[in-house]
C-alpha positions in Angstrom: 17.0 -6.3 2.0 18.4 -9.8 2.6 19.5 -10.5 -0.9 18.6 -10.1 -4.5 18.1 -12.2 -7.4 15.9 -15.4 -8.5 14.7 -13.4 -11.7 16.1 -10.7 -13.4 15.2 -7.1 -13.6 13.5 -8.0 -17.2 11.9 -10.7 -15.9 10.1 -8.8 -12.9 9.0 -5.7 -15.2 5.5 -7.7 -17.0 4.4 -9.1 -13.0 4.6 -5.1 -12.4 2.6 -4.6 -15.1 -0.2 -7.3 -14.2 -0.5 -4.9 -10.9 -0.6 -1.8 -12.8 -3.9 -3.3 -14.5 -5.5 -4.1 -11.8 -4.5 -0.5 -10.3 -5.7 1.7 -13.6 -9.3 -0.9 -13.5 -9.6 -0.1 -9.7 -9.1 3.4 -9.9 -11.7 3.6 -12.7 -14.2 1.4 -10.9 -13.9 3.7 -8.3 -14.3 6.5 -9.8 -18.0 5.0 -11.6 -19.0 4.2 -7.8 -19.1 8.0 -6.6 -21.3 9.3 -9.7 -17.7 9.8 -12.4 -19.2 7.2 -15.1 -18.4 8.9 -18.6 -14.7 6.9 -18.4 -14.3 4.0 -20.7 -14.3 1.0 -17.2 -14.0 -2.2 -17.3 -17.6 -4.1 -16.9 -16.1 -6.1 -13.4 -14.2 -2.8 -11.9 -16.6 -0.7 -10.0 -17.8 -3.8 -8.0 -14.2 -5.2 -7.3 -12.8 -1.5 -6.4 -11.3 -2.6 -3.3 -10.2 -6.2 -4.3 -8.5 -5.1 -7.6 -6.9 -2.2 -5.6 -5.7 -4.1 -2.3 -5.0 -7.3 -4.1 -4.7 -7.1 -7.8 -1.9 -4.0 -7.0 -0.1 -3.5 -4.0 -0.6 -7.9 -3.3 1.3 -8.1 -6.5 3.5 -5.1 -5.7 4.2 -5.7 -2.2 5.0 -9.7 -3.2 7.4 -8.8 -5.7 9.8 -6.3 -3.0 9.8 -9.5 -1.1 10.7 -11.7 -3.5 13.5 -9.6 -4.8 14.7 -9.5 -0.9 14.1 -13.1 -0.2 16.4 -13.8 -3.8 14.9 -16.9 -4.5 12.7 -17.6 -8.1 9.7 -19.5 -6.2 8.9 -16.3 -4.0 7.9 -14.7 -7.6 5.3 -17.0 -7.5 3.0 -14.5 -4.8 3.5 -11.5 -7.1 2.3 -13.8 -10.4 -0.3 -15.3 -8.9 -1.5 -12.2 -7.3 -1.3 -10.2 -10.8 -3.2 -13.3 -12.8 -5.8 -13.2 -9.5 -6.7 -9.8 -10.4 -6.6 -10.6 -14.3 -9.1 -13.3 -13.7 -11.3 -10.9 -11.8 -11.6 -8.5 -14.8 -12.1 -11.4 -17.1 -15.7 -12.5 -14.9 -14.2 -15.2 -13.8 -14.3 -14.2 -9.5 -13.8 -17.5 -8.2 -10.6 -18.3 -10.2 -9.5 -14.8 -9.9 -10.0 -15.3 -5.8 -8.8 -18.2 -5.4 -5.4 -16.9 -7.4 -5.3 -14.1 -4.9 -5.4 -16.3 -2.1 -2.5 -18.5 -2.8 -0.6 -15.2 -4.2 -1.3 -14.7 -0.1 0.3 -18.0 1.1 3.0 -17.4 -1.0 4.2 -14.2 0.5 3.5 -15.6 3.9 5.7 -18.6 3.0 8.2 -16.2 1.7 8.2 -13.9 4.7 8.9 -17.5 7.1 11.5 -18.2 4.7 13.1 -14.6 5.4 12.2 -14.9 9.3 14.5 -18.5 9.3 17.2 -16.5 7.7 17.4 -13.7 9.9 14.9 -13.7 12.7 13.7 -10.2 14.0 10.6 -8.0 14.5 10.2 -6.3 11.8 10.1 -9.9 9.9 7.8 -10.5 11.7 6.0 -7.5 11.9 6.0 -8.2 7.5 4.8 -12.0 8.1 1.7 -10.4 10.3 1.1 -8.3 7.9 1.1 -10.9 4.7 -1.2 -13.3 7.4 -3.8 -10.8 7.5 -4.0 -10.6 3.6 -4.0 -14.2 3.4 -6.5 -14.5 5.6 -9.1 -11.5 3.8 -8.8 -13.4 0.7 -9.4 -16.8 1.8 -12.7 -15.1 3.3 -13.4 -13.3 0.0 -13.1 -17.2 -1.6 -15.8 -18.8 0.7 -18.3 -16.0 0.5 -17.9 -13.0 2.6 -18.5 -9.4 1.0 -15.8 -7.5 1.0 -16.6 -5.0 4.1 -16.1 -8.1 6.3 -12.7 -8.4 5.3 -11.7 -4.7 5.9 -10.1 -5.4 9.3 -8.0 -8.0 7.8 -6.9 -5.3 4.5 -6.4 -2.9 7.3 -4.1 -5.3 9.1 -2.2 -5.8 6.5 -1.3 -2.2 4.9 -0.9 -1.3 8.3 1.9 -4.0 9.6 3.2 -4.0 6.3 4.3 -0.3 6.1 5.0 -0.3 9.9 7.0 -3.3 9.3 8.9 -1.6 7.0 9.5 2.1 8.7 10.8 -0.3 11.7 13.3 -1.9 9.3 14.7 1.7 8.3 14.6 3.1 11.7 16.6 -0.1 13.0 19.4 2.4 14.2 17.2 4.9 15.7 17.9 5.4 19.5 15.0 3.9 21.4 14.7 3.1 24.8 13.8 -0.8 25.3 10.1 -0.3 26.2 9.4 1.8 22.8 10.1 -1.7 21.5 7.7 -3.1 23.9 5.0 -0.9 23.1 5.3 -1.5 19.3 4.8 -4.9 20.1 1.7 -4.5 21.9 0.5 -2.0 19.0 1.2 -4.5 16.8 -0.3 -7.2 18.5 -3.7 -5.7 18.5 -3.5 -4.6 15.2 -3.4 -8.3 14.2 -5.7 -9.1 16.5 -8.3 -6.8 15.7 -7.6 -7.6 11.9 -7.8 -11.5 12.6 -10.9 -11.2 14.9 -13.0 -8.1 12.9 -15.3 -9.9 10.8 -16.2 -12.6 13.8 -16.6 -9.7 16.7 -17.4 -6.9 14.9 -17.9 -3.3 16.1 -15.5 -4.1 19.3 -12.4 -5.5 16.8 -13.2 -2.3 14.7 -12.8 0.1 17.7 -10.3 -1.6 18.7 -8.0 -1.4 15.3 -9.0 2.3 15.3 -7.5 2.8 18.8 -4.4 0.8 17.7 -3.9 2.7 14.9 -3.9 5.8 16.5 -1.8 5.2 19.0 0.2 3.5 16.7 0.4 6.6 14.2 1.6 8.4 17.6 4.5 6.1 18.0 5.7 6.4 14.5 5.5 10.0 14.8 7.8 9.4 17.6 10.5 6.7 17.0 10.8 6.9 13.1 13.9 8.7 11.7 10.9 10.5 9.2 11.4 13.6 11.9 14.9 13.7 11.1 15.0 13.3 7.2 12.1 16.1 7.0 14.8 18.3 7.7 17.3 17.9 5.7 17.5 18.5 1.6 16.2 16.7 -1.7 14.9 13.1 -1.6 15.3 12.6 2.0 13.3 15.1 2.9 10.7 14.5 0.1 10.7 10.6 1.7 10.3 12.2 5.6 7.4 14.6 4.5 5.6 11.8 2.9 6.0 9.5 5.6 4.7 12.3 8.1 1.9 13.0 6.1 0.9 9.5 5.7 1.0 9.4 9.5 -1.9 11.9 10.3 -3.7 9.8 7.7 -3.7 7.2 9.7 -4.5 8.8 13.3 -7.5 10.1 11.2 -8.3 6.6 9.8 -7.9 5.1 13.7 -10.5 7.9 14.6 -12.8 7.1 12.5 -12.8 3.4 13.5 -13.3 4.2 16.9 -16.2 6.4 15.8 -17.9 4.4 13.8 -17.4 0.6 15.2 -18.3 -2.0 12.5 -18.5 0.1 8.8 -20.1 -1.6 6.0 -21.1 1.4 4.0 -22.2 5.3 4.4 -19.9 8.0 4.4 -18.1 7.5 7.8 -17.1 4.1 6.0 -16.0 5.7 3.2 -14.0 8.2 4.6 -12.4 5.7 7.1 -10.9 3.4 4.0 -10.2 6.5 2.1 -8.1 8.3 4.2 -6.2 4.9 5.2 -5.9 3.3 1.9 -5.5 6.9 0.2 -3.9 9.2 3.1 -1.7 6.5 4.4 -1.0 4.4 1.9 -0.2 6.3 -1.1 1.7 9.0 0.8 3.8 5.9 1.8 4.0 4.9 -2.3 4.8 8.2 -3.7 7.8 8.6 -0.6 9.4 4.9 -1.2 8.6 4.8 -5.2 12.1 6.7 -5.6 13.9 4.1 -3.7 12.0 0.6 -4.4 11.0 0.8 -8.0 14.7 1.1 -8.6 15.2 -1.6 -6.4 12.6 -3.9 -8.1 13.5 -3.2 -12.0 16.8 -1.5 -11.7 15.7 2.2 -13.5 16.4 4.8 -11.4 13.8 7.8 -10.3 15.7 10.4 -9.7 14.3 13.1 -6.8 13.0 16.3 -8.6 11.0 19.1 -6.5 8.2 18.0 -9.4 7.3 14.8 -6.9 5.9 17.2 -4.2 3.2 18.3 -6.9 1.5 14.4 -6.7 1.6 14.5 -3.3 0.3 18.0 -2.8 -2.7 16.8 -5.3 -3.3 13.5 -3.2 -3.8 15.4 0.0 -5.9 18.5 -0.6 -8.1 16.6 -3.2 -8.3 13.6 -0.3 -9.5 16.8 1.9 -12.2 17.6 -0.1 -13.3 14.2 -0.4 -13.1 13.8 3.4 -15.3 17.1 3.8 -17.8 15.6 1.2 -18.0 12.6 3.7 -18.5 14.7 6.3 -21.4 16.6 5.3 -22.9 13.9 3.3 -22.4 15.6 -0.2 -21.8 13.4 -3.3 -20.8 16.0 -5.4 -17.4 16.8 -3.1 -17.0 13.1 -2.5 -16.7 12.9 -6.4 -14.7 16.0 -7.0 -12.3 14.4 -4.0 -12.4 10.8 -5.7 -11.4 12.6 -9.7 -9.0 14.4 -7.3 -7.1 11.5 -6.3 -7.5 9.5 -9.7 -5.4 12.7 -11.0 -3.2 12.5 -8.0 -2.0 9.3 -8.9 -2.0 9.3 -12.2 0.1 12.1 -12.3 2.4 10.6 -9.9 2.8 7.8 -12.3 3.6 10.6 -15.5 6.4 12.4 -13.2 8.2 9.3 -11.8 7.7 7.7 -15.2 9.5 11.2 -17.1 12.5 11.7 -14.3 13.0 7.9 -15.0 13.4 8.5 -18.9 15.6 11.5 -18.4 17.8 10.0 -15.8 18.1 7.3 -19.1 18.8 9.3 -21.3 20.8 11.3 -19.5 23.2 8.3 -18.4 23.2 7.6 -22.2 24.3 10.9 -23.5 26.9 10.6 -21.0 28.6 7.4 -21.8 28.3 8.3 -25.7 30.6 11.5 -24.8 33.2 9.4 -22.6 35.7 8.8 -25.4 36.6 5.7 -22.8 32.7 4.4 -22.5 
């Protein structure tokens, strides 16, 4: 983190909460879409699944971590505009709520440049890819495309993002000069397969997947993940998550490579799912602990409780990866309820360990005759 500030703690807490809409409508939409339909959804959320999900949440999550690294009150900007985007959607109105998404894009790219001119370096610019891609999905979305030709691009953005990120905490890890030159090359051809995927098709698909395994490989390798695994409480809660997430994502590259240009059938479904899913929320629940106190200043204490969420996320992900597999809709749903329940819980344990560490720091300084 560069610096913190621009708005305070209070003041981030309701854009959080625009992105935890658009994440509780997504899930529910997604869940109508594989055959679960007797939840109360909103009338919009099963057909914006994916833009609700990529967008309306983790845009507006992802804008508000940089914003509170950048330090600067315009930066909150992508993170608002990002959370009323996804508002909009719900409300029927899809060009508004698109065209809010997209400039909730440009601001996080403009606040990544700003970051890059303070302190140039690759995993800034690793993040800036990352936000380009996004900016770039959504401007599509905005002029017409359906939302599997902008895959590539969501891809491209979770993926440099979150790689972005591991880089910046493995700064200090030894690594020999052309480890650093192979991560550039992986990370070039994520971007350019992202950037290129809906104009080239099947050939940008394969190559993302290819890119994202080897990629998966080289995190595996270089990210101090190995090394936190083995050692005690929240470190090695953060390394197992971030290992996990990792054969997510060598799974997601195969699939890619399998399957060229997916817009819809199992293969495609299991491809997003085990990326966005797999990869991405293994990421979540490992760094919640660590950015949500960052973001809003309440502290999530580690608890051995966090590994049930994450043990839910991946064997219910399993089963929805072995209804892909064979083509059965009643697995794929069973899966899909799986990882509703996954998160959800997630949310309830974080959420309680948060209220107790409260509490708990409150019963403390009422019993400090010097508090």
């Amino acid at each position: 983190m560069i610096g913190q500030g621009g708005l305070a703690p209070r003041g981030r807490f309701p854009l959080l909460v625009l992105g935890f809409v658009s994440l509780a409508s997504g899930v529910l939409g997604g869940l109508e879409r594989v055959g679960v339909d007797w939840l109360p959804v909103p009338a919009n959320a099963p057909a914006l699944h994916g833009v609700l999900m990529v967008s309306g949440f983790f845009g507006t999550v992802i804008s508000l971590e940089r914003a509170v690294a950048l330090g600067k009150s315009w930066a909150y900007a992508a993170s608002l505009a990002s959370g009323l985007g996804g508002l909009a959607l719900l409300a029927g109105m899809a060009h508004s709520g698109l065209v809010l998404l997209t400039i909730g894009a440009l601001a996080l790219v403009a606040a990544n440049a700003s970051i890059m001119r303070r302190q140039a370096s690759l995993e800034g610019a690793t993040l800036a890819a990352g936000a380009a891609c996004w900016l770039l999905g959504n401007a599509l979305l905005v002029v017409g495309l359906p939302v599997s030709g902008v895959i590539p691009c969501w891809i491209g953005f979770f993926v440099l993002t979150i790689g972005g990120e591991r880089l910046e905490l493995s700064r200090y890890a030894p690594r020999p000069p052309a480890a650093r030159r192979a991560f550039v090359a992986i990370a070039g051809a994520i971007l350019l397969s992202g950037l290129l995927g809906t104009f080239i098709g099947a050939a940008a698909w394969r190559l993302q997947g290819a890119a994202l395994v080897v990629l998966a490989l080289w995190l595996w390798r270089y990210d101090i993940a190995r090394i936190t695994a083995r050692q005690q409480g929240l470190p090695r809660y953060i390394g197992i998550c971030v290992l996990s997430g990792y054969l997510w994502l060598a799974a997601g590259g195969l699939a890619l490579l399998a399957g060229g240009a997916l817009h819809a059938g199992p293969l495609y479904d299991l491809a997003l799912h085990v990326l966005m899913l797999g990869f991405v929320f293994a990421m979540v629940f490992g760094h919640a602990p660590v950015i949500f106190p960052a973001i809003v200043r309440v502290a999530i204490p580690y608890a051995a409780w966090l590994y049930v969420p994450l043990a839910l996320l991946h064997a219910s992900l399993a089963l929805r990866v072995a209804g892909d597999l064979s083509d059965g809709p009643v697995l794929r749903a069973i899966g899909a309820a799986g990882n509703a329940v996954a998160i959800g819980v997630f949310i309830i344990t974080a959420a309680t360990l948060a209220l107790r560490a409260q509490q708990d720091a409150k019963a403390k300084k009422g019993s400090d005759p010097c508090g």
